[in-house]
C-alpha positions in Angstrom: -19.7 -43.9 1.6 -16.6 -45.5 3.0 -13.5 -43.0 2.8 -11.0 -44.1 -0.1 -7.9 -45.7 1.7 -4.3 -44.9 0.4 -0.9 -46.9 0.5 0.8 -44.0 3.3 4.2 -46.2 2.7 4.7 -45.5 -1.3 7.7 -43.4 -1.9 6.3 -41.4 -4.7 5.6 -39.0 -2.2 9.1 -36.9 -1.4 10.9 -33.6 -0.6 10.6 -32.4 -4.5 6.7 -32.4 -4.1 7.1 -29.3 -1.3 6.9 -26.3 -3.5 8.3 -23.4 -2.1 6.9 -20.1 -2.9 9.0 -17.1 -2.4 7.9 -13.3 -1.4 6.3 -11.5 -4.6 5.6 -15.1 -6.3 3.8 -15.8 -2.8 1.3 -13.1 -3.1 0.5 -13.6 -6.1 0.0 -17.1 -6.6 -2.3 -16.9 -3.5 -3.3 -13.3 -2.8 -6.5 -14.5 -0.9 -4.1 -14.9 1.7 -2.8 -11.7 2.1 -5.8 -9.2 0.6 -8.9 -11.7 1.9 -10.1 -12.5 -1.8 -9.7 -11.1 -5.4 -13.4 -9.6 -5.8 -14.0 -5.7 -5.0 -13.1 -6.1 -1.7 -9.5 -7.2 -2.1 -9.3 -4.4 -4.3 -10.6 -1.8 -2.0 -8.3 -3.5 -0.1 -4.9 -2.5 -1.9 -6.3 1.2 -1.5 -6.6 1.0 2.6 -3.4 -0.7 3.0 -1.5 2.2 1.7 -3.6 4.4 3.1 -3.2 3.2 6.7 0.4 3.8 6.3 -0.6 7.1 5.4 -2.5 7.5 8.5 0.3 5.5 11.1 2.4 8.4 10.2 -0.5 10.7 11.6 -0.6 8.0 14.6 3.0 8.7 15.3 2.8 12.6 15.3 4.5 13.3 12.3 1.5 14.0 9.4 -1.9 15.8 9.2 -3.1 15.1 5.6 -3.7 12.1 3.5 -4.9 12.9 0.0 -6.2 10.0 -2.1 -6.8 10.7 -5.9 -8.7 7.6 -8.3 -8.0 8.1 -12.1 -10.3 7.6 -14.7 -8.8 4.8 -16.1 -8.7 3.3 -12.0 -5.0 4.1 -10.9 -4.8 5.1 -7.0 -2.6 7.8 -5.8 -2.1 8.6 -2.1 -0.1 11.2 -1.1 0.6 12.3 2.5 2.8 14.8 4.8 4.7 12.5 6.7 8.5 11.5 7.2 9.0 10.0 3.9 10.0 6.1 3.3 13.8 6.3 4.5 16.0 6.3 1.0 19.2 4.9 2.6 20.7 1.4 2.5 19.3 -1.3 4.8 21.7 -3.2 6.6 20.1 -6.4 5.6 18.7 -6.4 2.6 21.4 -3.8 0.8 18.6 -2.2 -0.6 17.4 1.2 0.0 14.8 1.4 2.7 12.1 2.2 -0.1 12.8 -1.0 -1.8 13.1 -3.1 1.4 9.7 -2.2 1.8 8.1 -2.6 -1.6 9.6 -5.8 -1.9 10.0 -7.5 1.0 7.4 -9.0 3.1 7.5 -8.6 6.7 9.3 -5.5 6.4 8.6 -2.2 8.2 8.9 0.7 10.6 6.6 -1.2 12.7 8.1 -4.2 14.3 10.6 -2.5 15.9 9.0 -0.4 18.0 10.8 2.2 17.7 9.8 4.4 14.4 6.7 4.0 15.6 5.3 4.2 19.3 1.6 3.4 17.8 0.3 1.6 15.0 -2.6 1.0 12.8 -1.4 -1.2 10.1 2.1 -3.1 9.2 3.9 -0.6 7.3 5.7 -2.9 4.5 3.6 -5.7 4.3 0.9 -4.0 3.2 3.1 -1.5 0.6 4.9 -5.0 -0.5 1.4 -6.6 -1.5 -0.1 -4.2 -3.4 3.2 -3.9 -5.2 3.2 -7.6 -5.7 -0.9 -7.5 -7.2 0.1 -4.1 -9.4 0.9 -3.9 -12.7 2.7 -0.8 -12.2 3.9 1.1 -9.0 6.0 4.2 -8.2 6.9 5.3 -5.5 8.0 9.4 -5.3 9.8 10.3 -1.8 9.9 14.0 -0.3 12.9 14.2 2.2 15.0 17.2 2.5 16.0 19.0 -1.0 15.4 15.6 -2.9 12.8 13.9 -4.6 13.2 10.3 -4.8 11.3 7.9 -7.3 11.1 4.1 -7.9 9.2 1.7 -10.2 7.9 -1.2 -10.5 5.7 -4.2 -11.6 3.8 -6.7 -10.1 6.4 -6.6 -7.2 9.7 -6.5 -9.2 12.0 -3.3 -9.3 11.5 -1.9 -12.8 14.1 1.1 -12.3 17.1 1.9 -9.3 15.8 4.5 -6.7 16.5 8.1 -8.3 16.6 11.1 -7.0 16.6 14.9 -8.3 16.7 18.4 -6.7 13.3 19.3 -6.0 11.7 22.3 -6.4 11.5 25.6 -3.6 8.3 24.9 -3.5 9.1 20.8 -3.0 11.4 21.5 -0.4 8.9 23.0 2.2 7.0 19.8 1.8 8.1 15.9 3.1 6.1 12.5 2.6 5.2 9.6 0.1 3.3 9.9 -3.0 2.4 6.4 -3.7 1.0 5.6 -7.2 -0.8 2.3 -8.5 -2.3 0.3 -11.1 -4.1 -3.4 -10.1 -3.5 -6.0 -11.8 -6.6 -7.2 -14.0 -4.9 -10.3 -14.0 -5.3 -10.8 -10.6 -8.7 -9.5 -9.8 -11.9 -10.1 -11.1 -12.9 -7.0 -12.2 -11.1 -3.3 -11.8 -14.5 -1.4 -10.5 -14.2 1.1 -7.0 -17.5 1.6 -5.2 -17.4 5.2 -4.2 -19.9 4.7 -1.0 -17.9 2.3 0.3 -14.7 4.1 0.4 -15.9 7.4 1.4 -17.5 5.8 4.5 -14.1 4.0 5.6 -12.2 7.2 5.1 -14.9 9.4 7.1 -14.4 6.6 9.7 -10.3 6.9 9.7 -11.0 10.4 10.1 -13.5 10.4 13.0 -10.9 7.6 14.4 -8.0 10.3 14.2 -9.3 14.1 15.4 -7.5 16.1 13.3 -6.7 14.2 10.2 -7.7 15.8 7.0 -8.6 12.8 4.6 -9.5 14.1 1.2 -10.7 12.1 -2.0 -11.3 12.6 -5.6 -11.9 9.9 -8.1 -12.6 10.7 -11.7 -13.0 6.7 -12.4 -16.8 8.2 -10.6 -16.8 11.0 -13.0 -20.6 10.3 -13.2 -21.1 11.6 -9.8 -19.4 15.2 -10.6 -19.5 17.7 -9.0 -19.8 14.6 -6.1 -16.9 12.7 -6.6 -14.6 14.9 -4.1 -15.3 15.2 -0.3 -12.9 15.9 2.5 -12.9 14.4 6.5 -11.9 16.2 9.2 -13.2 16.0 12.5 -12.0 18.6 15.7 -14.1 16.1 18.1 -14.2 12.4 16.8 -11.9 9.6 19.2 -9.1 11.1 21.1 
């Protein structure tokens, strides 16, 4: 069959035909892009790309543990030990750092080279696209004697970055607690496969002597008392 030919002179063809697509709308008009597909793997996907965050700050010498909790009703948590998301303004955004790098892609610690000498993941661009492809995030800061928290949804700030006095007990502790729920309008179905995820973290663990990488999911409450396990390895990669 010939191919179909096609006056290239017509002016019905112009500029307002471009559409531009700007950060969150980006992502989620097209999140195959940015997460490889909307099936269970671009949802497992949203889980490692905060978790690798998580485990950069172990990469850079300044964590040990990365806990990662699954709800029943399929909201991730990860929490880890590290510096904490940096709470003050950026100088080009005027945002805090925390919202500079829920909502902004291509921003992070990591293109610098500075913040970080080593690197597994883009710090930022991942946090930003499972902000974009959540229905609700929050974002809880340790630094110092404050807790700082944010929220939002499907990649817009719901509340301004707060803060409160934490705890005794708080204050011994820095890091990220990073809570969120996908958006069932954006993936085909909200269903973790509990094999699959232990074996990539028992993998990020034997990758990273030394990191403790624990998991609970109560969304795989039919495996009880199996649905927690912890990695550490002494040996693993050096």
């Amino acid at each position: 069959m010939a191919a179909q030919k096609f006056d290239k002179d017509n002016d019905q063809y112009t500029a307002s035909d471009i559409q531009v697509l700007e950060g969150m709308e980006a992502v989620r008009r097209r999140p195959g892009m940015y997460i490889g597909s909307t099936d269970q793997r671009g949802l497992h996907h949203l889980v490692y790309e905060i978790v690798d965050n998580s485990v950069d700050e172990y990469m850079g010498g300044f964590s040990s543990r990365v806990s990662i909790y699954i709800s029943a009703d399929g909201v991730v948590t990860v929490r880890d030990d590290g510096r904490g998301i940096p709470v003050d303004r950026h100088p080009t955004t005027g945002l805090s750092g925390v919202e500079t790098v829920m909502t902004t892609l291509h921003a992070g610690g990591k293109f610098g080279g500075k913040a970080y000498a080593v690197s597994g993941g883009l710090h930022g661009v991942g946090a930003s696209v499972v902000n974009a492809l959540s229905t609700y995030m929050n974002v809880e800061v340790y630094r110092g004697s404050r807790v700082y928290s944010q929220e939002f949804s499907r990649g817009i700030r719901q509340t301004d970055l707060k803060y409160r006095r934490a705890t005794d007990e708080e204050a011994k502790h820095t890091g990220n607690v990073t809570t969120f729920s996908p958006d069932p309008d954006i993936f085909e179905e909200i269903e973790y496969e509990y094999n699959t995820l232990t074996q990539r973290f028992k993998e990020m663990a034997y990758l990273n002597k030394g990191l403790e990488i624990h998991f609970k999911s109560d969304f795989h409450e039919d495996r009880w008392p199996n649905n927690e396990v912890t990695y550490y390895f002494d040996g693993g990669i050096s």
